[in-house]
KOLTORLUM-328257 format. One record per residue (C-alpha): x, y, z. Coordinates in Angstrom, 3 decimals, padded with zeros to 6 digits. Example, Ala and Ser with C-alpha at 12.3 -4.5 7.8 and 13.67 -1.06 7.14 Angstrom:
<pts>
<u->012.300	v->-004.500	w->007.800> .
<u->013.670	v->-001.060	w->007.140> .
</pts>
This chain:
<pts>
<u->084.421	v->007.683	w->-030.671> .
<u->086.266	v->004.423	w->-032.002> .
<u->087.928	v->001.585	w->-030.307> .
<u->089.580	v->001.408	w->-027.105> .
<u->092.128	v->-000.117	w->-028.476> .
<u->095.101	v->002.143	w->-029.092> .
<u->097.113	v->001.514	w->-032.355> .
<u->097.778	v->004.707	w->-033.020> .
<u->101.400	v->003.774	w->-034.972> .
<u->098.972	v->001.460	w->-037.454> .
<u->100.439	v->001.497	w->-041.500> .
<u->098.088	v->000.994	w->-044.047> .
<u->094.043	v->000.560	w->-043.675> .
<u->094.863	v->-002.921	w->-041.242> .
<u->092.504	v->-006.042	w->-040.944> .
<u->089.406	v->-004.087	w->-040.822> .
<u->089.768	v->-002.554	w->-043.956> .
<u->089.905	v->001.236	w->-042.411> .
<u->092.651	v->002.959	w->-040.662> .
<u->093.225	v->001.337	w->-037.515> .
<u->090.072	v->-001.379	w->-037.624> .
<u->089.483	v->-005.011	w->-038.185> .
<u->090.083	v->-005.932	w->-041.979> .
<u->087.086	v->-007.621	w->-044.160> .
<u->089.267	v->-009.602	w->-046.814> .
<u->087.772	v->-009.712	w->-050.146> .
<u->086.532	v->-013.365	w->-051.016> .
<u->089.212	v->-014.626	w->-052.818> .
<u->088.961	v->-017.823	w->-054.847> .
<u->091.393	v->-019.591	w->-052.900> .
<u->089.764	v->-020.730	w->-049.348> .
<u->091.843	v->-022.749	w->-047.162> .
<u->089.498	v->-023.477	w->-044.434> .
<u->091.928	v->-024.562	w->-042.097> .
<u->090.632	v->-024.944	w->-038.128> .
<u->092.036	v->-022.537	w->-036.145> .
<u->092.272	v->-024.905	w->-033.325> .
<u->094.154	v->-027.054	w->-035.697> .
<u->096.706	v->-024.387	w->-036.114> .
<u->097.074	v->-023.831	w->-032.603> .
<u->097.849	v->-027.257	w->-032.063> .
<u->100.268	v->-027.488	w->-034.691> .
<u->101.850	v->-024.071	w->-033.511> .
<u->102.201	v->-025.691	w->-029.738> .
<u->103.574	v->-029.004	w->-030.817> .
<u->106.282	v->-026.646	w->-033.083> .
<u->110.084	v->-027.279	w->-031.821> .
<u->111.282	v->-024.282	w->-031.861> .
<u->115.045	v->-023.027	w->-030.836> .
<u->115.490	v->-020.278	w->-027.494> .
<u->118.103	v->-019.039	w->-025.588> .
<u->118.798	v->-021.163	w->-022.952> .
<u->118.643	v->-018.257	w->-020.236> .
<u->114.988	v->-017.805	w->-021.771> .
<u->112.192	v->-016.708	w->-019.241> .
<u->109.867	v->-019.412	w->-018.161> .
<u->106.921	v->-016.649	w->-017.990> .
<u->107.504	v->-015.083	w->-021.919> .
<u->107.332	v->-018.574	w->-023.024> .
<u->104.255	v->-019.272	w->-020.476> .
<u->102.848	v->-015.683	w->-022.514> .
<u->103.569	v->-016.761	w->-025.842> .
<u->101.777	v->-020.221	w->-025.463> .
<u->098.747	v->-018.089	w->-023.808> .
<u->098.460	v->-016.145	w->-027.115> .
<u->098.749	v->-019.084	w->-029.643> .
<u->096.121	v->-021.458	w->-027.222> .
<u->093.343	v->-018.592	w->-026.799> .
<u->094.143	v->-016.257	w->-030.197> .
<u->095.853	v->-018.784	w->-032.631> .
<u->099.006	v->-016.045	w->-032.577> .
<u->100.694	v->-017.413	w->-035.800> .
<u->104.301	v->-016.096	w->-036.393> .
<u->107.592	v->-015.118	w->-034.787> .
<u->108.556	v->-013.303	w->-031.298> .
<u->111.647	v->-012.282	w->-030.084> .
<u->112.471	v->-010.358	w->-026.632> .
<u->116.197	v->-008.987	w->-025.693> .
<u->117.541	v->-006.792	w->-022.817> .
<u->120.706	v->-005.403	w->-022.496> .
<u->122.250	v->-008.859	w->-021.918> .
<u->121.214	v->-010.427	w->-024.915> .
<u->118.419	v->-012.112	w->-026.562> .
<u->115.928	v->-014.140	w->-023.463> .
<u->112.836	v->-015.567	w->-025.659> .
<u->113.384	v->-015.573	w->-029.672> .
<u->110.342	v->-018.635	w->-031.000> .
<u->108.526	v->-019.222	w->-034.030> .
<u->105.299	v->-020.610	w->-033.597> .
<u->102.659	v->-021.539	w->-036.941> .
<u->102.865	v->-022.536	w->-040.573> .
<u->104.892	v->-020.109	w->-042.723> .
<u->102.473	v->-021.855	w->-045.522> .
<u->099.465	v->-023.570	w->-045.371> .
<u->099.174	v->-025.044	w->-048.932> .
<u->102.415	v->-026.589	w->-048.247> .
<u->102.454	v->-027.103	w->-044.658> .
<u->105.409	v->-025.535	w->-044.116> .
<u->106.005	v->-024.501	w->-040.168> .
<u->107.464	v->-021.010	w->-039.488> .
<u->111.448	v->-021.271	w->-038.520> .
<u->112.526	v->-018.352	w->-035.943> .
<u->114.733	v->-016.315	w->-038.746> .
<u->112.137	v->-016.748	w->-041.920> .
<u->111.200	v->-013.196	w->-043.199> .
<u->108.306	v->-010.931	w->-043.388> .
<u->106.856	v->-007.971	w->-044.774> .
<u->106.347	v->-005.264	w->-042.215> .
<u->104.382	v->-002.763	w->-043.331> .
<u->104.299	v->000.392	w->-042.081> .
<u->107.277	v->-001.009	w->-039.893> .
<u->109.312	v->000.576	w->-042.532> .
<u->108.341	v->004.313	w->-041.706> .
<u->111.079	v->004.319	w->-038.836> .
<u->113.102	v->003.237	w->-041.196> .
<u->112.837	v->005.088	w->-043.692> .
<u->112.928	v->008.171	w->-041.417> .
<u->116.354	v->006.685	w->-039.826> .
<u->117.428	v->007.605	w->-043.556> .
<u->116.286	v->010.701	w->-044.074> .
<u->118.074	v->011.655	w->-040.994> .
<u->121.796	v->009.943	w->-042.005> .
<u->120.619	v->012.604	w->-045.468> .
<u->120.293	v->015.259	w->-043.111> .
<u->123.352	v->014.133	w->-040.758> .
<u->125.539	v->014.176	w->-044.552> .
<u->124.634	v->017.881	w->-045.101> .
<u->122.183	v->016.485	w->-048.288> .
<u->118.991	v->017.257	w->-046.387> .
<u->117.316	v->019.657	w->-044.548> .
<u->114.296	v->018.980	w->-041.585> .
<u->113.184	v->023.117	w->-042.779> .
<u->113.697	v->022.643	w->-046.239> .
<u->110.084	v->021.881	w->-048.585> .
<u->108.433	v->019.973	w->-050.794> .
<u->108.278	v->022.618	w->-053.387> .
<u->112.245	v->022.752	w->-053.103> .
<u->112.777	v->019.181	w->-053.383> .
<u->109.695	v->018.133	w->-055.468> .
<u->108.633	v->020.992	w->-058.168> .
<u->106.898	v->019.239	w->-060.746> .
<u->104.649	v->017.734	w->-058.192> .
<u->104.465	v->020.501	w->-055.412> .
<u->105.692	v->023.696	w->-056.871> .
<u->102.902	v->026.364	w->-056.672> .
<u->100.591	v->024.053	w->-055.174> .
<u->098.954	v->024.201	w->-051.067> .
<u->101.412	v->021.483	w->-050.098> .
<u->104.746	v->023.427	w->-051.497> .
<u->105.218	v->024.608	w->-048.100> .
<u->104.986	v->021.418	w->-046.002> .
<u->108.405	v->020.847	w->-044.720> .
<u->110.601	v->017.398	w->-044.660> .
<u->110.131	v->017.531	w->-040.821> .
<u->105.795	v->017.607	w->-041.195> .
<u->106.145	v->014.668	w->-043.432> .
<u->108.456	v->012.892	w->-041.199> .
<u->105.622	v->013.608	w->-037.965> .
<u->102.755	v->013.309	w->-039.636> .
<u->101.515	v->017.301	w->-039.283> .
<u->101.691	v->017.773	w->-042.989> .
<u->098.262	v->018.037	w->-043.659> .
<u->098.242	v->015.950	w->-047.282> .
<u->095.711	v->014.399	w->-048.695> .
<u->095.993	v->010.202	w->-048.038> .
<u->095.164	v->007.527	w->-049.637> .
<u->091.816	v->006.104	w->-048.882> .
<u->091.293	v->004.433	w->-045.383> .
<u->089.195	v->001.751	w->-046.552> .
<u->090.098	v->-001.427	w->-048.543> .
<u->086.759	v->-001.424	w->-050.114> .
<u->087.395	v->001.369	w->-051.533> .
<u->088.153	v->001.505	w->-055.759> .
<u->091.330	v->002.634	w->-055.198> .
<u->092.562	v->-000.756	w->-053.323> .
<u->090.780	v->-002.826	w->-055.229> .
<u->091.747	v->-001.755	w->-058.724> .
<u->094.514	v->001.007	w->-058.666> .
<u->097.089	v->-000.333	w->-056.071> .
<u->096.862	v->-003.233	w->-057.627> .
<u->099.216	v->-002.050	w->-060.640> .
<u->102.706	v->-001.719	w->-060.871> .
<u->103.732	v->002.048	w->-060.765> .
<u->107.483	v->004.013	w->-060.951> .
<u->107.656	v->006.226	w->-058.258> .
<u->106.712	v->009.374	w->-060.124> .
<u->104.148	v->008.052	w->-061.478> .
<u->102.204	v->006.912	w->-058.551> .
<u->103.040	v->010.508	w->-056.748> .
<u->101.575	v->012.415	w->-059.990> .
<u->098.324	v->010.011	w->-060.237> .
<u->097.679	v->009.480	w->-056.685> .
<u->099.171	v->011.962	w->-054.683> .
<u->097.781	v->015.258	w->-055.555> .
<u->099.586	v->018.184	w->-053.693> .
<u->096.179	v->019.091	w->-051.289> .
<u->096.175	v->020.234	w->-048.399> .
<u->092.962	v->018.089	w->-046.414> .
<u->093.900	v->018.765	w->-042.278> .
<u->095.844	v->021.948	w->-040.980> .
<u->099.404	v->021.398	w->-041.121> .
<u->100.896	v->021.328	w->-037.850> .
<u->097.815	v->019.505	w->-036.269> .
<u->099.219	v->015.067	w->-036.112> .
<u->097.270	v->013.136	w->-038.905> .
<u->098.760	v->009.582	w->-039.704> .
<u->099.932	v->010.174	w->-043.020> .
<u->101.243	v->007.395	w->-045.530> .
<u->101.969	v->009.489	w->-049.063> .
<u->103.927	v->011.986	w->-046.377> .
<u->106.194	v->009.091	w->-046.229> .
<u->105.924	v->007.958	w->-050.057> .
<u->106.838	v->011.475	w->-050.828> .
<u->109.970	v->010.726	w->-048.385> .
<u->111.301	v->008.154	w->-050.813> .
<u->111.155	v->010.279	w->-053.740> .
<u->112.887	v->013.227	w->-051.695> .
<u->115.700	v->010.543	w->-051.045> .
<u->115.819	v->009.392	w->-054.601> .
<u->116.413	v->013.038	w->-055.319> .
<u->119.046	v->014.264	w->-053.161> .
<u->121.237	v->010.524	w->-053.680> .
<u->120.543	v->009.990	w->-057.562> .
<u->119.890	v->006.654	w->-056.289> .
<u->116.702	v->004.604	w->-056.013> .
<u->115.088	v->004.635	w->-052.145> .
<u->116.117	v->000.471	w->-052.053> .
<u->119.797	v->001.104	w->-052.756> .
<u->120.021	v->004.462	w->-050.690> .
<u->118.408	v->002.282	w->-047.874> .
<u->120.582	v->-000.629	w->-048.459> .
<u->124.075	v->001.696	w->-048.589> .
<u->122.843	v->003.716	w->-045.330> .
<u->120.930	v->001.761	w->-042.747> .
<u->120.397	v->-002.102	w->-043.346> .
<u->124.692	v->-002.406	w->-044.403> .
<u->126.048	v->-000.422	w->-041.732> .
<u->123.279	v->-002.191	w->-039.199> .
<u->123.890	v->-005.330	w->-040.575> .
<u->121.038	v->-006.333	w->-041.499> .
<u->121.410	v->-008.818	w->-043.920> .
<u->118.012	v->-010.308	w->-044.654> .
<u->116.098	v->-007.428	w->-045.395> .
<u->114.838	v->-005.016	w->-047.908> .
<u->112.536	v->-003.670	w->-050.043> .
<u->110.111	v->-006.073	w->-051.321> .
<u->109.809	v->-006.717	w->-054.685> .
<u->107.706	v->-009.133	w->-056.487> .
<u->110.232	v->-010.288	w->-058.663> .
<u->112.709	v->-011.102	w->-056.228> .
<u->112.825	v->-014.152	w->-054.215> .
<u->113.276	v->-013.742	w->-050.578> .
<u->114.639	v->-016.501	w->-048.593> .
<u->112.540	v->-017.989	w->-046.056> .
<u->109.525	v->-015.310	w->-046.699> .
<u->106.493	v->-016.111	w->-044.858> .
<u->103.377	v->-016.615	w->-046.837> .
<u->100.944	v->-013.882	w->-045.780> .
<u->096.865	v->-014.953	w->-044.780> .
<u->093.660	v->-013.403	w->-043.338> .
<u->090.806	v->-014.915	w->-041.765> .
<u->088.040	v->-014.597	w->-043.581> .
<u->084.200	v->-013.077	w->-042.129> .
<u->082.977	v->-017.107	w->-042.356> .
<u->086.481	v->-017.759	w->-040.219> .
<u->088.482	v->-019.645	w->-042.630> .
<u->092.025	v->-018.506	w->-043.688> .
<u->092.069	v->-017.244	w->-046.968> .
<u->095.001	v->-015.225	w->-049.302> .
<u->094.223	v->-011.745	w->-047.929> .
<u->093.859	v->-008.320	w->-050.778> .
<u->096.490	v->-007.703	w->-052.850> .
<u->098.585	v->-004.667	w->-052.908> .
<u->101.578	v->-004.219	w->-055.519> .
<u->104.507	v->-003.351	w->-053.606> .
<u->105.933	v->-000.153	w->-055.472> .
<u->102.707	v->001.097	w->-053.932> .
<u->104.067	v->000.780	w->-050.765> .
<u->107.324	v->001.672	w->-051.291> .
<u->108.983	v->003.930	w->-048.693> .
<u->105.604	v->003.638	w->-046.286> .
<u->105.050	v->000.148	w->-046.101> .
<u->107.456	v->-001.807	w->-048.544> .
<u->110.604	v->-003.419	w->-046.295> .
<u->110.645	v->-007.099	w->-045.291> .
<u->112.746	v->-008.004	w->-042.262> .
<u->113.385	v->-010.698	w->-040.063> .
<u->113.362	v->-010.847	w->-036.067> .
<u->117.007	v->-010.549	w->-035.602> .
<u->117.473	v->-008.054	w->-038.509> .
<u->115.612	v->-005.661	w->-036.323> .
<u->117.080	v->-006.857	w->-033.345> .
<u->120.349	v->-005.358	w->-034.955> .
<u->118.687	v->-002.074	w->-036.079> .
<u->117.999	v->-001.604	w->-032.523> .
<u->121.607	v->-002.470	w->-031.954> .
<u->122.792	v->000.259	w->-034.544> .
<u->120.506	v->002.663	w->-033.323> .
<u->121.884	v->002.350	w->-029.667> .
<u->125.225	v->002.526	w->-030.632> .
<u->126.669	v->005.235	w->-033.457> .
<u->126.511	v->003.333	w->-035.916> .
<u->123.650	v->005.258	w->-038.309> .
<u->123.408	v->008.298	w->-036.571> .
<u->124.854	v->010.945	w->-034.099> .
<u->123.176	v->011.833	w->-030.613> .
<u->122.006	v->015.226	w->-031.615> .
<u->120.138	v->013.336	w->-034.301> .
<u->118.793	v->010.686	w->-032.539> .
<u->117.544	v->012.667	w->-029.928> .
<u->115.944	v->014.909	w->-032.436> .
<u->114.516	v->011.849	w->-033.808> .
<u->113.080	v->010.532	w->-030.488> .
<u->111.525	v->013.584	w->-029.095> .
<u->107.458	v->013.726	w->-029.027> .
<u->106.451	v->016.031	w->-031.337> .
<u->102.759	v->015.974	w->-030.134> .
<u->100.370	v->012.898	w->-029.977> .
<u->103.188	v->010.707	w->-028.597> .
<u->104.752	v->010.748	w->-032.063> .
<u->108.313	v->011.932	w->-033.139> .
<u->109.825	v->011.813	w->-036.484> .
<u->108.881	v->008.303	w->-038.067> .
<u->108.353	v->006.845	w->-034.436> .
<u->105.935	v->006.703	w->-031.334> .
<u->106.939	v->007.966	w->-028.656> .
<u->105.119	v->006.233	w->-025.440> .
<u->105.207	v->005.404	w->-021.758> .
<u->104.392	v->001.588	w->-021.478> .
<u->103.691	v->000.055	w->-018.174> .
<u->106.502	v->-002.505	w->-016.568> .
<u->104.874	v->-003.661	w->-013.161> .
<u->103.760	v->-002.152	w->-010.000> .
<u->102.291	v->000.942	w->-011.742> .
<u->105.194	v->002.084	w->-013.421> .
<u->105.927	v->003.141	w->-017.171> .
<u->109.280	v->003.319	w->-019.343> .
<u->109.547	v->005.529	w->-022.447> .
<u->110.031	v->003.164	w->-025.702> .
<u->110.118	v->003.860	w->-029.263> .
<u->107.648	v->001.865	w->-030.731> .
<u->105.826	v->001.585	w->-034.452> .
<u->103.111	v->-001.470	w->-035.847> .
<u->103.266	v->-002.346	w->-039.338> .
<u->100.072	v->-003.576	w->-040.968> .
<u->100.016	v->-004.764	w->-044.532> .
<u->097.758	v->-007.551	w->-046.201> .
<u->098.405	v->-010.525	w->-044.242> .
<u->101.076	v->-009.286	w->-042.352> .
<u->101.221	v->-007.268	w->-038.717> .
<u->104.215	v->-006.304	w->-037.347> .
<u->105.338	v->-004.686	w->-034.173> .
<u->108.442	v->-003.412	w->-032.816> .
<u->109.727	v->-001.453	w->-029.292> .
<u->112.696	v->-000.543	w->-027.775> .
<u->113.137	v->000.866	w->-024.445> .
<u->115.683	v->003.050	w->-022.924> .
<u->116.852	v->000.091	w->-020.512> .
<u->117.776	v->-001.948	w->-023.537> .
<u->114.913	v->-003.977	w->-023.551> .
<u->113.525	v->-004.851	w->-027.673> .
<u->110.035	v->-006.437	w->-028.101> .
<u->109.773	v->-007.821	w->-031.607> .
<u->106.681	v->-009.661	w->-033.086> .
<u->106.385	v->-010.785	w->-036.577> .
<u->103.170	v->-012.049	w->-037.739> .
<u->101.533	v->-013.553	w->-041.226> .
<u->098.163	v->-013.948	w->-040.138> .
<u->097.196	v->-010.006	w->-040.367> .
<u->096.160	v->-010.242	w->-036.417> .
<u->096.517	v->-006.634	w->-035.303> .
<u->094.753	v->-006.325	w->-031.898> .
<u->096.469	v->-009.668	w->-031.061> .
<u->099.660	v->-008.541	w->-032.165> .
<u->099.783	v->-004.800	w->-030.091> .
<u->098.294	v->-006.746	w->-026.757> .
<u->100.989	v->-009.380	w->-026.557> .
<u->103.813	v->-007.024	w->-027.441> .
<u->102.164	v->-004.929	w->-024.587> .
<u->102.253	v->-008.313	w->-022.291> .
<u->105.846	v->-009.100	w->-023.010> .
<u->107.346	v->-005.746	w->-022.426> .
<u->105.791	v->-006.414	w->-019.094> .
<u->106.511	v->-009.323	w->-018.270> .
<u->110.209	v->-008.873	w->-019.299> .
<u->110.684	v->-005.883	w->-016.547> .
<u->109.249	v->-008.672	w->-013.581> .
<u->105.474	v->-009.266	w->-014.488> .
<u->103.740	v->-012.370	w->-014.198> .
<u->102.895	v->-014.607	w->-016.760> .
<u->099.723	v->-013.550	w->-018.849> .
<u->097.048	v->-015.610	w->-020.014> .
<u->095.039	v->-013.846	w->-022.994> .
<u->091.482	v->-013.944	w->-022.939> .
<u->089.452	v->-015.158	w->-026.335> .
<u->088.426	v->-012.615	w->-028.789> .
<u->085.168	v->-012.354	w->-029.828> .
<u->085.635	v->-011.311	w->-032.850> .
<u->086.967	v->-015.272	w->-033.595> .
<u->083.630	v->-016.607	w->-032.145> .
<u->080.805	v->-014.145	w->-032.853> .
<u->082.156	v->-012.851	w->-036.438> .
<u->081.499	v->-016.352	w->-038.490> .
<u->078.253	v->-017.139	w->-036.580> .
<u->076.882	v->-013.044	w->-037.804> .
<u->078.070	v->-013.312	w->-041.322> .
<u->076.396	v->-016.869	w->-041.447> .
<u->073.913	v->-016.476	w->-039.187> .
<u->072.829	v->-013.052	w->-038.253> .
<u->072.258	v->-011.446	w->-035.322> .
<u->070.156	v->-013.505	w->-033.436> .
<u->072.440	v->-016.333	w->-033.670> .
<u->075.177	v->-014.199	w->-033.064> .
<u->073.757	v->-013.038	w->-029.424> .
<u->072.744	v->-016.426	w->-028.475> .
<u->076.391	v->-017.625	w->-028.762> .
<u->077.528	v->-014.512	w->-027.047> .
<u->075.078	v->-015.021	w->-024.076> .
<u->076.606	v->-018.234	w->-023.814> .
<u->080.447	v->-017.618	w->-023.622> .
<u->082.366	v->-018.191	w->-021.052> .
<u->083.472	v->-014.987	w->-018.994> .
<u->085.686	v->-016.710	w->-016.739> .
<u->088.087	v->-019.267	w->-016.603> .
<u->091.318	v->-020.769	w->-019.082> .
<u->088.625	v->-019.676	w->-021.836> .
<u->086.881	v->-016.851	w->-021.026> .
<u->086.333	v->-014.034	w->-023.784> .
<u->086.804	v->-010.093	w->-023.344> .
<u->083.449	v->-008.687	w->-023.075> .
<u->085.097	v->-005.308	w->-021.891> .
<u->084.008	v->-002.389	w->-022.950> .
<u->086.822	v->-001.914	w->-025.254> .
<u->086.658	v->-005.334	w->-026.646> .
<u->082.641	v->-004.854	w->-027.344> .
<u->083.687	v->-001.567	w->-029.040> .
<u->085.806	v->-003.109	w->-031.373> .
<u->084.084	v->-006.075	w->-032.253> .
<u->080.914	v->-003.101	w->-033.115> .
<u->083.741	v->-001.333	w->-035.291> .
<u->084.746	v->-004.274	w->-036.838> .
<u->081.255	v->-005.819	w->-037.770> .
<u->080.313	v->-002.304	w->-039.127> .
<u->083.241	v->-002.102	w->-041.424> .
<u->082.573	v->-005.305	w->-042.915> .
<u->078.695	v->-003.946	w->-043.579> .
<u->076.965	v->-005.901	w->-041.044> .
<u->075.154	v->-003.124	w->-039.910> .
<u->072.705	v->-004.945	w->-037.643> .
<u->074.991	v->-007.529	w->-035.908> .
<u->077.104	v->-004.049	w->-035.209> .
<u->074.421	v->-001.837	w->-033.581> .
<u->073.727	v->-005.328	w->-031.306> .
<u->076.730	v->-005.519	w->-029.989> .
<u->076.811	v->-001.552	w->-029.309> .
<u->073.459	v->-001.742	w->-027.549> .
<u->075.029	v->-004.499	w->-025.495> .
<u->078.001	v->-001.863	w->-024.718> .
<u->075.629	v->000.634	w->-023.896> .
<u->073.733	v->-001.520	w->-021.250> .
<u->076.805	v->-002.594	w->-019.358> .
<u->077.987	v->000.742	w->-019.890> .
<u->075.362	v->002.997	w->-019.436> .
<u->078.057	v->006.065	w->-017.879> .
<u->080.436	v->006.038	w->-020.882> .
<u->080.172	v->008.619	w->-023.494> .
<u->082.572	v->006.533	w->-025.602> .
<u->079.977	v->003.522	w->-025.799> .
<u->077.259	v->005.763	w->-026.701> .
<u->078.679	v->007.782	w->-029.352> .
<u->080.089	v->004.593	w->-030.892> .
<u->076.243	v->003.487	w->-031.036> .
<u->074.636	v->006.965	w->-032.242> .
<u->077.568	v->006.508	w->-035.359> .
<u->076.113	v->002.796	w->-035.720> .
<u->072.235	v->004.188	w->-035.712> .
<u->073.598	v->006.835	w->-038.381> .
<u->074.901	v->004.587	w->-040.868> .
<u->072.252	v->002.412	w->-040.988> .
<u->069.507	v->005.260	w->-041.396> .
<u->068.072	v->005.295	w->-037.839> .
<u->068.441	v->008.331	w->-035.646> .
</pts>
């Protein structure tokens, strides 16, 4: 079993280096130890612009995340009156200093698969496309007489295709050599996406080349590349203006440098990834009110008709449509509201975005690659926007324990855990979900032994849950011990 925490709309491997984990960076040459209790003093001083009808209790929420998780980027709430909390809070760069302004742009990952699908569908809505039609119609040099020629436009738009991935692991060769080139689109489908057939189509597995084969589909049926189809279609008509697909030869205005913290705790220039890897999976940059007006577009008719939409939005099994998730997140008092929801996790960059059928949009924008942070305050704002109190984060341990293992080792690393606080302004999540991911996370980065500590702590406070002691039988496996 793996973490508690749900992320189940996650883009590429995220901050733990593996689908849906806590990313190791690779030690890059440029360290910028920077404090984080520096930066979370610099992000509280930061003036930054809100509505004036802004609620007292988002702003109370956002300062909880940037005092007790050094939250470093840009938020912005709305209902169906209008925007009520839109701040920027952190450095957009830390060589220069620079702080982050509430419209500055970032990449968004796997932010761009709803997107993308939103295009597919205006394809569709034109009579170009077809949701039954296959990849051996619309791709047959690459899928033609192969085991994927039968996986439909709709499977690669739900992720029940079945296809092969690409690796979930940053450590693996592929990340650290191969995506690290500059490829045309056919040419990274014909090297990297071979047309197998690894889960049983119809069965949900989160599936990035499904959506890189998307983008070649589209470049098909338009004769135009996926940036200007996407550009004509959906950001135009939405009016989005400061968005797009990234390209490293373009300079974007206002783009947010993207960081990671390092296993030692230090900020550091995070793994990179060429962009024409990501492409039509992971390759947009956006800003907070650019996807404020998606939203918009989406409400109204300007991309796409009801029948569509509704298409679009309807759960096609493990609360997942076509390019979105579909969930019920709680408001207050025990209830839930259905939203449409992705995260968007790229090197240095985690993104989140929700809308709700009451009008209410949830945006986060982040360049410090902080992925459980990210998903738990979007989580705490959609609450607290429908009447919730204020929330208060606790600490991660991850931020206190990691540095001291990788330094230290494990010893060291349980004395400081015996002695944090559990209670209080400061106290750190020692749930059972927390101590599950902080296991996963130590484990991906190959510290095997300050891992299986923090399981068998999980286990003891747990001793009932299966979850805890399956997560510590896969920790006993990997290190030899059974």
């Amino acid at each position: 079993m793996k973490s508690l925490v749900k992320e189940r709309s996650a883009a590429w491997p995220n901050e733990s280096g593996c689908v849906r984990r806590i990313f190791r960076p690779a030690l890059l040459s440029l360290m910028l130890a920077i404090s984080p209790t520096v930066l979370a003093a610099c992000a509280t001083a930061q003036n930054t612009q809100f509505n004036s009808q802004v609620d007292s209790r988002l702003v109370e929420t956002i300062d909880g995340y940037v005092r007790n998780r050094d939250f470093n980027g840009v938020v912005l709430v709305a209902n169906a009156e209008g925007v009520i909390a839109h701040q920027a809070r952190g450095l957009s760069s830390i060589e220069q200093d620079t702080r982050l302004g509430p419209d500055d742009a970032f990449r968004v990952g796997s932010l761009t698969k709803p997107i993308t699908a939103v295009l597919v569908l205006t394809l569709v809505n034109e009579g170009r496309l077809s949701l039954d039609s296959t990849l051996g119609q619309y791709l047959p040099e690459l899928c033609a007489n192969t085991p994927a020629s039968g996986v439909t436009v709709e499977q690669l738009l739900s992720h029940t295709s079945g296809l092969k991935d690409v690796p979930g692991n940053y450590t693996d060769p592929f990340w650290q050599s191969a995506a690290r080139q500059t490829f045309t689109p056919e040419a990274f489908a014909k090297a990297w996406i071979p047309a197998e057939i690894s889960s049983p189509p119809g069965k949900y597995r989160y599936n990035n080349n499904a959506f890189f084969l998307l983008g070649l589909i589209v470049e098909r049926v338009t004769g135009t590349t996926y940036a200007d189809a996407l550009q004509q279609r959906v950001l135009k008509p939405a009016g989005m203006t400061h968005s797009g697909v990234y390209d490293v030869s373009a300079v974007v205005p206002h783009l947010a440098s993207g960081y990671a913290r390092s296993n030692f705790g230090v900020m550091e220039r995070p793994i990179t990834i060429d962009p024409t890897v990501s492409y039509a999976a992971a390759g947009i940059y956006s800003t907070a009110n650019d996807l404020l007006a998606f939203s918009k577009a989406l409400t109204g008719d300007q991309l796409l008709p009801a029948s569509l939409k509704a298409r679009m939005f309807t759960d096609k099994g493990n609360e997942y449509g076509l390019g979105w998730g579909i969930e019920r997140w709680p408001t207050t008092n025990g209830e839930r509201m259905t939203v449409q929801t992705h995260t968007g996790s790229i090197p240095g960059y985690q993104s989140l975005f929700v809308q709700a059928e009451d009008g209410t949009v949830v945006v986060i924008l982040d360049n410090f690659w902080q992925g459980v942070t990210v998903i738990e305050m979007g989580r705490a704002l959609f609450a607290v926007a429908h009447g919730a109190p204020a929330l208060n984060p606790k600490r991660l341990l991850s931020d206190l324990l990691t540095p001291i293992a990788a330094r230290d080792g494990a010893d060291a690393m349980e004395t400081a855990f015996r002695a944090a606080p559990t209670e209080g302004a400061n106290a750190y999540d020692v749930s059972e979900g927390a101590l599950n991911s902080l296991g996963y996370s130590l484990l991906r980065k190959g510290m095997r032994d300050p891992a299986i500590r923090v399981f068998e702590w999980n286990a003891a406070a747990h001793p009932q849950s299966a979850n805890v002691h399956d997560s510590l039988g896969e920790a006993y496996l990997s290190a030899g011990r059974k």
